[in-house]
C-alpha positions as CSV (number, residue, x, y, z in Angstrom):
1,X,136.5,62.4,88.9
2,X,135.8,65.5,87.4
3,X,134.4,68.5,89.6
4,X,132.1,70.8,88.0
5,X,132.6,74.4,89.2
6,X,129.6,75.6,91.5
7,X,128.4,78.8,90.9
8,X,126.5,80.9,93.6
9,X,123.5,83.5,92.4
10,X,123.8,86.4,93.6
11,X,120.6,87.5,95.1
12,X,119.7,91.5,94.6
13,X,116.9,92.6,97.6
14,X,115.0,96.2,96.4
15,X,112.9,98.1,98.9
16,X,109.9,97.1,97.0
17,X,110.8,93.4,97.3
18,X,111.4,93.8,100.7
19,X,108.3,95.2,101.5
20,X,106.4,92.7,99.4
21,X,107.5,90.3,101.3
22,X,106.6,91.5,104.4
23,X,103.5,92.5,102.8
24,X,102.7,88.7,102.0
25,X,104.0,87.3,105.5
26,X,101.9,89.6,107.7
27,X,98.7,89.4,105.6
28,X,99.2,85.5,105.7
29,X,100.5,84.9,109.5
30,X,98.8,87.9,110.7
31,X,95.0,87.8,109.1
32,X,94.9,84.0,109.1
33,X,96.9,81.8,111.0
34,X,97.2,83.6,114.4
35,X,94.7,83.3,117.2
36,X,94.0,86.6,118.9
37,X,92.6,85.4,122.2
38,X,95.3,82.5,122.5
39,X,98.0,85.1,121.7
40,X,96.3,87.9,124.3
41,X,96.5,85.0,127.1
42,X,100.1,83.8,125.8
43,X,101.7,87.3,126.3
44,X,99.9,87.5,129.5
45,X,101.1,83.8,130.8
46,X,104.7,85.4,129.3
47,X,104.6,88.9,131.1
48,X,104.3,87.3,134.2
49,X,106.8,84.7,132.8
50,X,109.1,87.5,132.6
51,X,108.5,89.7,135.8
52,X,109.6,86.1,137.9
53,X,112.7,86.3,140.2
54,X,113.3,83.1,138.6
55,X,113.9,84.8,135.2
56,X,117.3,85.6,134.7
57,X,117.9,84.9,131.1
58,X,114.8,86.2,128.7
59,X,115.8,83.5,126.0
60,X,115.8,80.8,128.5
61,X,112.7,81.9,130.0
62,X,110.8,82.2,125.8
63,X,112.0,78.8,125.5
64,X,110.5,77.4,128.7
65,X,107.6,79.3,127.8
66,X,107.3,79.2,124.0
67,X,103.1,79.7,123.7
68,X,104.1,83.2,122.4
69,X,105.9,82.0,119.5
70,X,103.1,78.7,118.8
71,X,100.4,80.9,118.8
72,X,102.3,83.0,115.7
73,X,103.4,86.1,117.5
74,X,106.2,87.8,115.5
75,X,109.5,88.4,117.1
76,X,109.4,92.2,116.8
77,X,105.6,91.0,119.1
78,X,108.0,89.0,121.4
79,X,110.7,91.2,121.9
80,X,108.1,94.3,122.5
81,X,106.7,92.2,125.8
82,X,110.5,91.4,126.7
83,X,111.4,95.2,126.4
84,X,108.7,96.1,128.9
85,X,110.7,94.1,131.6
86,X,113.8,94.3,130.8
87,X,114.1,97.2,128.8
88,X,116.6,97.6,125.4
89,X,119.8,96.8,125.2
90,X,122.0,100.0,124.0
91,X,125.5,99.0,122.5
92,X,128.6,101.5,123.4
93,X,131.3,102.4,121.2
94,X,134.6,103.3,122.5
95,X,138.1,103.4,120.3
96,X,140.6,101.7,121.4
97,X,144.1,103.8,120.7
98,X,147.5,102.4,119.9
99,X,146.9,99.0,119.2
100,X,146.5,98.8,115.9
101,X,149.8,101.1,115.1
102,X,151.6,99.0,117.8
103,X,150.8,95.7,116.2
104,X,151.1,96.6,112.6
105,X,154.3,97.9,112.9
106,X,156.6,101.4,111.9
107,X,156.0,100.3,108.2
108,X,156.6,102.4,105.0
109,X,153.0,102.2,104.6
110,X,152.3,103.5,107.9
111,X,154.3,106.2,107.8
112,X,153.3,107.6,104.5
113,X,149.8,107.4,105.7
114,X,150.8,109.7,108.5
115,X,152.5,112.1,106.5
116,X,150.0,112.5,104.2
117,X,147.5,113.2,106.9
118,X,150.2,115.7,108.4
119,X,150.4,117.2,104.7
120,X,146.8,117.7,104.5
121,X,146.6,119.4,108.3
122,X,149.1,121.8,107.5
123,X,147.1,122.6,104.1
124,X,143.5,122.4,106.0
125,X,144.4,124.0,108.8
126,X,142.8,120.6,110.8
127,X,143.8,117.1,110.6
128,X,141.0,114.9,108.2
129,X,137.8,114.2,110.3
130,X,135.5,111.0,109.6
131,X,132.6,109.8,111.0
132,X,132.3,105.8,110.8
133,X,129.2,105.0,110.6
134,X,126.7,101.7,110.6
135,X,122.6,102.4,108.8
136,X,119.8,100.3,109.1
137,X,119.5,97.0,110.9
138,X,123.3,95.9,109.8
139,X,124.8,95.1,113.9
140,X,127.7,93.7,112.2
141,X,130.0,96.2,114.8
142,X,133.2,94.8,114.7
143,X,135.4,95.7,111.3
144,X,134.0,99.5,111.6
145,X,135.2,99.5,115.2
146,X,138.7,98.0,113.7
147,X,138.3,101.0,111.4
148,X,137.8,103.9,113.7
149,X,140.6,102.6,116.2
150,X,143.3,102.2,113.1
151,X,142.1,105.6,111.4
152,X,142.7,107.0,114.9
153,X,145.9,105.5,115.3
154,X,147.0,106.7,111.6
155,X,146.2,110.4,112.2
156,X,142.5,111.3,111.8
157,X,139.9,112.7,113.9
158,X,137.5,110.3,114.2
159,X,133.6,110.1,114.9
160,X,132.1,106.8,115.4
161,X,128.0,106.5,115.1
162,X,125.8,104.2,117.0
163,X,124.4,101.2,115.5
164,X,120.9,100.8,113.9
165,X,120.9,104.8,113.0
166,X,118.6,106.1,110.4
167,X,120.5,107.9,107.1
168,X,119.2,111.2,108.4
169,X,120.8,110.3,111.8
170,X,124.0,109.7,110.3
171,X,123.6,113.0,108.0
172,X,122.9,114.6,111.3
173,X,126.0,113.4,113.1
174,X,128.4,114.6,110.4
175,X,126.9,117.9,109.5
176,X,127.1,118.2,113.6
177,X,130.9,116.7,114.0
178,X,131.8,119.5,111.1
179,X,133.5,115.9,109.6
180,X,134.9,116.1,105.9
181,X,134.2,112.5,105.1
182,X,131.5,109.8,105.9
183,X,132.4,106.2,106.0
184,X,129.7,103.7,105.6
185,X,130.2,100.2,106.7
186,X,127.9,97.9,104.8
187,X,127.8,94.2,106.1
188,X,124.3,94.0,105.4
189,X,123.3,94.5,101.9
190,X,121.4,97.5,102.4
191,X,124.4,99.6,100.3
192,X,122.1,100.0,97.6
193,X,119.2,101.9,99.4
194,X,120.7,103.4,102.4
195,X,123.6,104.8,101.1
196,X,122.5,107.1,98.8
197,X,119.6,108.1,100.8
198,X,122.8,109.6,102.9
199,X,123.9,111.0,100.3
200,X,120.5,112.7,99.7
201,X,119.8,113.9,103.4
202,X,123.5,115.7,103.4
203,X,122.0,117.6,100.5
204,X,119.3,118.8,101.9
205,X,120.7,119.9,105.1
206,X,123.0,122.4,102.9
207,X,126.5,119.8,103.1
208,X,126.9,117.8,99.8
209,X,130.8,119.0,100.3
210,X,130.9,115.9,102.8
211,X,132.5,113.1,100.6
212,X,130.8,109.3,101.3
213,X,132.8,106.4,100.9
214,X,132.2,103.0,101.5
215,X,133.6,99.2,102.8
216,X,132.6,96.5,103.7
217,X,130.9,93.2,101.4
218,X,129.9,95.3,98.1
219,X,129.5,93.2,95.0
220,X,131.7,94.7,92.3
221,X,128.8,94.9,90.4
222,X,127.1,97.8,92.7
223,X,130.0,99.8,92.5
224,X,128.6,101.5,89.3
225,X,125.0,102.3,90.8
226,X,126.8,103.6,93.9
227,X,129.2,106.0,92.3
228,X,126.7,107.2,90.5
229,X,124.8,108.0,93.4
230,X,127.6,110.3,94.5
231,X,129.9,107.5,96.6
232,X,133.5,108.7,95.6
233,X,135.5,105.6,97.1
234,X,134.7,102.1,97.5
235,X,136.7,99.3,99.7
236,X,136.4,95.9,99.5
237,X,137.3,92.8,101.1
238,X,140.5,92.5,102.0
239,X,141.4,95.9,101.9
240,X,144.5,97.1,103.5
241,X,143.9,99.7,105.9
242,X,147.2,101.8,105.4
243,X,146.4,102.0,101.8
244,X,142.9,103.0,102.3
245,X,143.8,105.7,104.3
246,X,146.4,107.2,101.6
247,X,143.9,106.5,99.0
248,X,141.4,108.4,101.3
249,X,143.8,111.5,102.1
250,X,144.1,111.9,98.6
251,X,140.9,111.8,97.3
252,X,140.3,114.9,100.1
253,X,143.2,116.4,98.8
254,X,142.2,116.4,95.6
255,X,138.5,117.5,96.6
256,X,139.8,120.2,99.0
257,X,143.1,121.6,97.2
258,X,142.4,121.2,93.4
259,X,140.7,119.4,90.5
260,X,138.1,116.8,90.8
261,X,138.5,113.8,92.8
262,X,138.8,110.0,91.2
263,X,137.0,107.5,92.1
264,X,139.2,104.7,94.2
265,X,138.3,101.7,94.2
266,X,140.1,98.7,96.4
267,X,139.4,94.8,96.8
């Protein structure tokens, strides 16, 4: 039997479909299918709901007690009332050094990576400083935590931002850290509007000499629309870390000590 290839679309979201969206879901769940008084004696049956000793996990409790939800409240609605109680959970970074170094091994690769950050210290005067950092609603934590701990490991001083920050949050980080390089992690999709809007707010707060590069799940076919926005390095899936730090060192060598830097791109 013959197997026809399956292809999957690739599905491009814009701020102004977005918002349509959003537009068309509240106007239709908001202005005609939700019951205000049902919903005003649901979230007052699920405050009390949620202030009982016998509440000890809220999504246990919202499913015992799901008249919120039938009654068409939204979840940003649902998770207001929980907030109230319980209040909001804050996530905490903390790098963890030595492991990756340890586990990866005394390579070649490893140790021109640390040279070449030694190289550029001596040059610089400081070692090569990067914030990590996640924008918009992408909680996808775990492979810019990976990045943070190995870029420590490797030689750089390293920032890492909170989750869920605005692209003026994360402009404000690095013009505050004094970092020479930002390093998005996009797991989310939002690459194409958030990004440069970094790019935009380091601008305007006087520091457009701090480079952006990005990793993460980037479609090759955004990498144009990103490096024109200013983006000078892009890695993909699959990337190894080792070599994206070299490749890194060097486009900040490049930037810093002479000539204009290339755009590197890795998958």
């Amino acid at each position: 039997m013959k197997v026809l290839p399956y292809y999957v679309g690739l599905l491009v979201n814009t701020t102004a479909n977005v918002r349509l969206a959003d537009f068309i879901r509240e106007t239709v769940y908001s202005r005609h299918a939700r019951l205000p008084v049902y919903k005003s004696r649901a979230f007052v049956y699920h405050d009390s709901a949620l202030r009982s000793r016998y509440c000890r996990m809220c999504l246990v409790e919202i499913e015992k007690n799901p008249k919120a939800a039938r009654v068409r409240c939204t979840v940003g609605e649902i998770s207001d009332a929980i907030e109230k109680i319980h209040g909001r959970h804050v996530a905490t970074n903390r790098l963890v050094t030595g492991a990756y170094a340890s586990e990866y091994g005394n390579t070649d690769v490893i140790e021109k990576a640390m040279k070449k950050v030694q190289e550029f210290e001596s040059k610089e005067g400081r070692r090569p400083r990067i914030l990590v950092a996640k924008v918009g609603e992408d909680g996808h934590d775990r492979g810019y935590k990976v990045i943070a701990s190995a870029f420590t490991d490797l030689g750089f001083d390293v920032d890492i931002g909170p989750l869920f920050n605005t692209p003026d949050q994360v402009a404000q980080q690095a013009v505050d850290a004094d970092v020479h390089v930002v390093g998005i992690s996009s797991l989310a999709a939002g690459h194409r509007v958030l990004v440069p809007r970094v790019i935009e707010e380091l601008k305007k707060k006087g520091r457009s000499d701090i480079l952006v590069v990005c990793g993460g799940v980037i479609p090759p076919c955004d990498y144009k629309e990103l490096t024109d926005a200013g983006v000078v390095a892009i890695y993909g899936p699959g990337t190894s870390i080792p070599h994206a730090a070299v490749s890194l060192v060097d486009v900040l060598s490049e930037r810093h000590h002479g000539g204009s830097s290339r755009m590197s791109q890795a998958s």
